[in-house]
N, C-alpha and C positions, 0 to 999 in steps of 0.2 A: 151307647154312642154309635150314630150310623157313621159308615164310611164317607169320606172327604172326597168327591171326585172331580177337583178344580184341577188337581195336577195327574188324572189319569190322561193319556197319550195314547192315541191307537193310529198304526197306519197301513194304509192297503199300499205296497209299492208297485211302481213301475212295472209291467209284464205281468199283475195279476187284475185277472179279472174275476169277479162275482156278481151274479144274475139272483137276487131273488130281494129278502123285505133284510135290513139290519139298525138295530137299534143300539146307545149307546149312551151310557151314562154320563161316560167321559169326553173328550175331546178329541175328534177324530181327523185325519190327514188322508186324504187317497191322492195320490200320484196315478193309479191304472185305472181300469174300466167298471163302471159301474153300472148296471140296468134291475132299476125296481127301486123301492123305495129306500132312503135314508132318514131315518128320524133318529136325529144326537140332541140329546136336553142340553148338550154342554157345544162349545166352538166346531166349526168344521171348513176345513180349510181343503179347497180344490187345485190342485198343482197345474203349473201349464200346460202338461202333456197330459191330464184327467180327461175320461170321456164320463157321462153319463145321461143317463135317461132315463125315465120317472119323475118323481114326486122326491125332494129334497127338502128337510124341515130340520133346522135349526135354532141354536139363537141367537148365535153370530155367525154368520155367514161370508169366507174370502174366497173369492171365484176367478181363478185363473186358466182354468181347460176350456172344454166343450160341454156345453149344459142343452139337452133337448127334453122338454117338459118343463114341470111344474119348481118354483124355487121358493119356499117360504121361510123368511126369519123373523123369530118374534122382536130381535131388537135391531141388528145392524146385516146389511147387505154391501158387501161392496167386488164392483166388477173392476179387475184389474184388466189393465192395459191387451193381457194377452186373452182374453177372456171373449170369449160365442156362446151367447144365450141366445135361444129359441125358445119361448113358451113364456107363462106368466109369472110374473114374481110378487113378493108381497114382504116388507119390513114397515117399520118405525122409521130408518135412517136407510138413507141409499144413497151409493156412492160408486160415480163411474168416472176408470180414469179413462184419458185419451186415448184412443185405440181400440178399448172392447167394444164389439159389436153384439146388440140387443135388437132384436125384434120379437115381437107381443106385446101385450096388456103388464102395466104395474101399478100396483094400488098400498098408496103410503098410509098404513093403519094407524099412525098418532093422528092424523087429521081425522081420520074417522072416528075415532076415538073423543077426539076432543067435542068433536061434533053431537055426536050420542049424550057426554056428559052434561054438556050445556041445556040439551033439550029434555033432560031428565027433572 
């Protein structure tokens, strides 16, 4: 029987930062600074005071810091109020409250998706 990791938790807090590639089965939380890539198979949640920059890939995706680069979630996206993205993003569902600021390209993959299917 493989490990259950819906309820693993991991979190980078406030005052820490790490520079390089992290991946994660579980579901991850960063509060501080991030540069290089994050790939979590499971939830990953951006706090207000997060920086980061690189390539971000998850599958639910909650963005409340600073995001410079790339943001990809295979199911849901959502920019909260306090939230600065620069770069491209890419979900299924996307969701921006009042307030966060977004500039670049985003491309909602269930329409493309659906689009492929139909011409198959």
């Amino acid at each position: 029987m493989g490990k259950n990791y819906d309820q693993d938790f991991s979190i980078l807090s406030t005052g820490v930062k790490l520079v390089g590639k992290l991946t994660s089965d579980g579901n991850l939380r960063v509060d501080g600074d991030f540069d290089g890539e994050l790939i979590i198979n499971g939830n990953l949640t951006l706090g207000d005071k997060s920086t980061s920059n690189g390539l971000i890939r998850a599958s639910n995706i909650t963005c409340g810091g600073t995001v410079t680069g790339i943001i990809e979630a295979s199911e849901k996206l959502i920019l909260e109020s306090s939230a600065k993205v620069e770069g491209d993003i890419s979900s299924k569902i996307l969701i921006i409250n009042e307030g966060a600021s977004f500039k670049g390209r985003s491309n909602l993959q269930k329409e493309a998706q659906e689009n492929t299917q139909s011409n198959e």
